[in-house]
GUKEZA-333898 format. One line per 3 residues: their letters; for each residue x, y, z of C-alpha. Coordinates in steps of 0.1 Angstrom, whole numbers, always signed. Layout:
BEGIN
a) X Y Z  ... $
END
This chain:
BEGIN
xxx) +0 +0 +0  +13 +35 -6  +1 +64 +17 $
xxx) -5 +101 +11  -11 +129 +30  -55 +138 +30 $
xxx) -50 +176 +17  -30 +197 +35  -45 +181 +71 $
xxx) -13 +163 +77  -37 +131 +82  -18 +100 +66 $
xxx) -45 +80 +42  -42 +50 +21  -37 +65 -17 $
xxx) -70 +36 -21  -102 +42 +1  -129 +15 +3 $
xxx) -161 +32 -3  -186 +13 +12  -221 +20 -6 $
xxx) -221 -17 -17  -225 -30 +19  -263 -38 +30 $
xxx) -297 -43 +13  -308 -21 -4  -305 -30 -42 $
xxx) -297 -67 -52  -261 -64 -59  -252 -54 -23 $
xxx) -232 -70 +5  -249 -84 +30  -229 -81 +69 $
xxx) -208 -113 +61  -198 -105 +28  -192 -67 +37 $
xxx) -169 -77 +66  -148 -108 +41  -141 -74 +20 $
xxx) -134 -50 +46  -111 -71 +71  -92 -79 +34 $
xxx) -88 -40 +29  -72 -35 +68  -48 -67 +57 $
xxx) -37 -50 +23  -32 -17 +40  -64 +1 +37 $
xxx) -73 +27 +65  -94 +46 +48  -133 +41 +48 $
xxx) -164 +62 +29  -197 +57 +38  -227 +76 +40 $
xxx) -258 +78 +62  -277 +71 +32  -266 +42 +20 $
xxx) -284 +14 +25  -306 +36 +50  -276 +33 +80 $
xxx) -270 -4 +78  -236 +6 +56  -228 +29 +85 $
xxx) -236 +2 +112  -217 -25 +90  -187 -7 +91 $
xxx) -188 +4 +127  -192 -35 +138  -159 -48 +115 $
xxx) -140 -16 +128  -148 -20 +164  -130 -52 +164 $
xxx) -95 -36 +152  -74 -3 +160  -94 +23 +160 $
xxx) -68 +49 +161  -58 +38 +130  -82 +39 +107 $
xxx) -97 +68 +90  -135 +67 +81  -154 +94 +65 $
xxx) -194 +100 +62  -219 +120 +46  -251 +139 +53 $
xxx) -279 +157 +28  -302 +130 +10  -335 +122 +33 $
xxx) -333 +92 +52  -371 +94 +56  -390 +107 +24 $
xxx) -416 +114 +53  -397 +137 +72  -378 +168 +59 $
xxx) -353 +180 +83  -337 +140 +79  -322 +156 +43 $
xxx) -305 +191 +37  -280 +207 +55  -300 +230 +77 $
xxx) -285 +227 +116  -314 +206 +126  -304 +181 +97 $
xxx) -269 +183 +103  -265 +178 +142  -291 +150 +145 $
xxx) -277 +132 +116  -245 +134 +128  -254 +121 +163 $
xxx) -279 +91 +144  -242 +84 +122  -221 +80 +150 $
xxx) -245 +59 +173  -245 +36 +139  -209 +39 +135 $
xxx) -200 +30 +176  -181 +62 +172  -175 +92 +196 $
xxx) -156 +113 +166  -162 +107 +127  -127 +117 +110 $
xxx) -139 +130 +81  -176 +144 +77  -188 +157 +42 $
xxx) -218 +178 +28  -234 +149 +2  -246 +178 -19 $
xxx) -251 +214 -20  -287 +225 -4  -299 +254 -19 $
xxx) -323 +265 +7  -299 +266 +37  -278 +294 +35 $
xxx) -239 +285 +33  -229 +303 +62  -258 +279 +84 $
xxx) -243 +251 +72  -205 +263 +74  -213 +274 +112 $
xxx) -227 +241 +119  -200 +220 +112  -174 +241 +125 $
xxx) -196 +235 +162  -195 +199 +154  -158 +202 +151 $
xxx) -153 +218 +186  -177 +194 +202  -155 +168 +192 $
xxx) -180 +145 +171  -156 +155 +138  -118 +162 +133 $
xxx) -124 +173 +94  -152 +184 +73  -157 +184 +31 $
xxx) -177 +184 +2  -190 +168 -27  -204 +172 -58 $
xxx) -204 +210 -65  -202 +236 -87  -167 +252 -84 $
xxx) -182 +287 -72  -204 +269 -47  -172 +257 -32 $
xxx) -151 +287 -35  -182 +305 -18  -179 +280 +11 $
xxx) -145 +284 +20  -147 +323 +14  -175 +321 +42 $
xxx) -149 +300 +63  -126 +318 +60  -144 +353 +65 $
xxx) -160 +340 +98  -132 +322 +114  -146 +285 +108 $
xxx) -139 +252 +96  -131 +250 +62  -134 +219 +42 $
xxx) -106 +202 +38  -113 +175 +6  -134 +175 -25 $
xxx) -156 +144 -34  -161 +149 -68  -171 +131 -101 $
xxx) -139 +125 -114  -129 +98 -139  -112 +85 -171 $
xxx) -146 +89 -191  -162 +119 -169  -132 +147 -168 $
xxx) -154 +178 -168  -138 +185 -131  -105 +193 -150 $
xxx) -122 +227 -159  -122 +243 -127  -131 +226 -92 $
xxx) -97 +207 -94  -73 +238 -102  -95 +253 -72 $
xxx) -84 +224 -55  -50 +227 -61  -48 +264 -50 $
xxx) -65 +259 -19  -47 +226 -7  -78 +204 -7 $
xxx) -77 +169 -12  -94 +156 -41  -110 +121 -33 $
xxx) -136 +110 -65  -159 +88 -63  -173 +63 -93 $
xxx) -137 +65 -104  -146 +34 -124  -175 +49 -139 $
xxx) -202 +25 -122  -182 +1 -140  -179 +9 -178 $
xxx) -144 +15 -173  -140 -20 -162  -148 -42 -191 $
xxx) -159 -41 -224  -184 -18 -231  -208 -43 -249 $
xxx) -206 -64 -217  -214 -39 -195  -253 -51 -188 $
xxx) -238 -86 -181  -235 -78 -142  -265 -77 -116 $
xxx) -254 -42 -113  -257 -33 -147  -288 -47 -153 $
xxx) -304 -36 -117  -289 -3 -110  -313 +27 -116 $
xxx) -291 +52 -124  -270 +33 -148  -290 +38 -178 $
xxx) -284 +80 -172  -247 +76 -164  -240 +50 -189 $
xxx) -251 +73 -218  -231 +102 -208  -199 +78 -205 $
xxx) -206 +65 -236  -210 +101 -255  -183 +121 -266 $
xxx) -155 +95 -272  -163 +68 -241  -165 +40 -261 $
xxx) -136 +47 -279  -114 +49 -246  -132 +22 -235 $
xxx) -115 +1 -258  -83 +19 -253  -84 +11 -221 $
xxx) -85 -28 -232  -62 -24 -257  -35 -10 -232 $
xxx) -46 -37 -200  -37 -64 -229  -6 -51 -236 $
xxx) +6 -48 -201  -14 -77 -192  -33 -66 -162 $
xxx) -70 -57 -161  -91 -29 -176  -95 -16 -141 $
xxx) -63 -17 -130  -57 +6 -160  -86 +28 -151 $
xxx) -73 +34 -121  -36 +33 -125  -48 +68 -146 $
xxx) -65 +84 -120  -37 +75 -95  -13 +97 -121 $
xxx) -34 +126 -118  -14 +154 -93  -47 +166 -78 $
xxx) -56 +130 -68  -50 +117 -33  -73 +88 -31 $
xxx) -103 +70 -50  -131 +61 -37  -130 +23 -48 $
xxx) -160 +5 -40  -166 -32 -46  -181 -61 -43 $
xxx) -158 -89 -39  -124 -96 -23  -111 -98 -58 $
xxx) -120 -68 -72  -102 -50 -42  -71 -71 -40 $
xxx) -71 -59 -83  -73 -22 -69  -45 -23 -48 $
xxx) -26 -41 -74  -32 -7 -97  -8 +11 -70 $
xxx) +22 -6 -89  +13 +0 -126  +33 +30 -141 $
xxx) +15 +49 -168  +40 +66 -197  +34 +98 -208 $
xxx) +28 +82 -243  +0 +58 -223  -18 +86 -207 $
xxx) -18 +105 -242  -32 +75 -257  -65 +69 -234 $
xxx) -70 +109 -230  -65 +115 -269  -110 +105 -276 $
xxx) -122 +128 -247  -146 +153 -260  -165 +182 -231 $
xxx) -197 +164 -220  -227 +181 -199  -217 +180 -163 $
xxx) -232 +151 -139  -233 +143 -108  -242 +173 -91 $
x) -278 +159 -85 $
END
């Protein structure tokens, strides 16, 4: 395992972090608690310590999933990250948004889930637009002093929105965030144009998610539906086709050409590409079998050639952004 710095914290993170939205019940190609714990107690034995999760996966039983596999290890050395914005009752409001009443209750519902005092890192899911920034900025920073969080960050932004946050941060005195979860990914680059460079300036850590592209990126693209996931998963069918458009299949099948060639999987090249990216610290790799991680890790050793990146770049065409929903 190779390690890297999360932004400019000084935190020390695995350059791979195991997302965790495959564990529990929620669709049919998810993890139940045995599986979920075969995969993570693999990802602590390779060198994994850090874990994304979300309250609203699965509905808490990812958070809860997790909690129980960590409790039995270091806790000190392990870095877990969770999320809060979608509802977690379609019933109820103030379970979704980042509003104070959202924020602090799901918090405290996260960490009763996740048998944790103090959540390492905890990130916005998405921007709200009806809570004003400097609510939800304020917010977090008292979460911070209470000692339920050490970090905060965001995902899936526009650029400006994020700027705007850490202006507000900054102008009051609070919390900033200290990483990016963004979109970011061989066949989805539009995060080149602007929240990475902002990334770069301010020091925050850039941690994508879906950096296999729901996985087009990791085989064939006529075999794609050939998975339960492909077949089952709702959002596919939206993603899919912005993957596919503006050059996708083409470095699809670049992607192939090059795994053959070096003789390691079309993941492993996926990845290996995102790994060479500066702004990069580390992907958010989730899976669903022991295999597929053990292949991530592998990815750490491949070495990409200028010439290589060139060559799987070369098809990309500007696409309309997604993600931010």
């Amino acid at each position: 395992m190779e390690y890297t710095t999360l932004g400019s914290t000084g935190t020390t993170v695995s350059r791979i972090a195991l997302g965790c939205n495959s564990f529990g019940s929620e669709a049919e190609w998810m993890l139940d608690g045995a599986e979920s714990r075969e995969v993570i107690e693999r990802a602590i034995d390779l060198g994994v310590n850090f874990f994304d999760t979300a309250n609203v996966y699965s509905f808490g039983e990812s958070e809860r999933i997790l909690g129980e596999v960590l409790a039995d290890y270091d806790r000190d050395a392990q870095v877990v990250a969770t999320k809060v914005y979608f509802p977690m009752d379609e019933d109820d409001p103030n379970t979704g948004g980042l509003s104070r009443k959202t924020i602090e209750q799901q918090l405290s519902n996260s960490l009763d889930r996740l048998g944790m005092d103090t959540v390492d890192l905890y990130q916005t899911h998405r921007w709200d637009e009806d809570t004003p920034i400097e609510e939800t900025m304020r917010a977090l920073d008292d979460a911070v002093r209470r000692g339920q969080v050490r970090y905060v960050g965001g995902s899936s932004m526009w650029a400006h929105q994020f700027a705007d946050a850490l202006y507000t941060s900054d102008a009051l005195g609070l919390e900033r965030f200290v990483t990016m979860q963004d979109h970011y990914n061989l066949v989805y680059r539009e995060e080149e144009r602007e929240m990475l460079p902002l990334c770069r300036q301010e020091g925050i850590g850039a941690i994508p998610w879906s950096p296999l592209a729901r996985g087009f990126l990791t085989r064939p693209h006529e075999e794609l539906e050939t998975t339960t996931r492909g077949r089952t998963d709702g959002l596919m069918d939206e993603r899919l086709a912005g993957y596919r458009a503006n050059g996708g299949d083409e470095i699809n099948e670049r992607v192939e050409d090059l795994a053959a060639e070096k003789g390691v999987s079309m993941a492993q090249i996926s990845l290996a590409w995102l790994l060479h990216q500066q702004a990069v610290d580390a992907p958010i790799v989730g899976t669903t079998s022991v295999e597929h991680l053990e292949d991530a890790v592998e990815a750490l050793e491949i070495d990409l050639s200028e010439s290589d990146l060139d060559y799987l770049e070369e098809p990309y065409e500007p696409m309309a952004v997604l993600g931010h929903e």
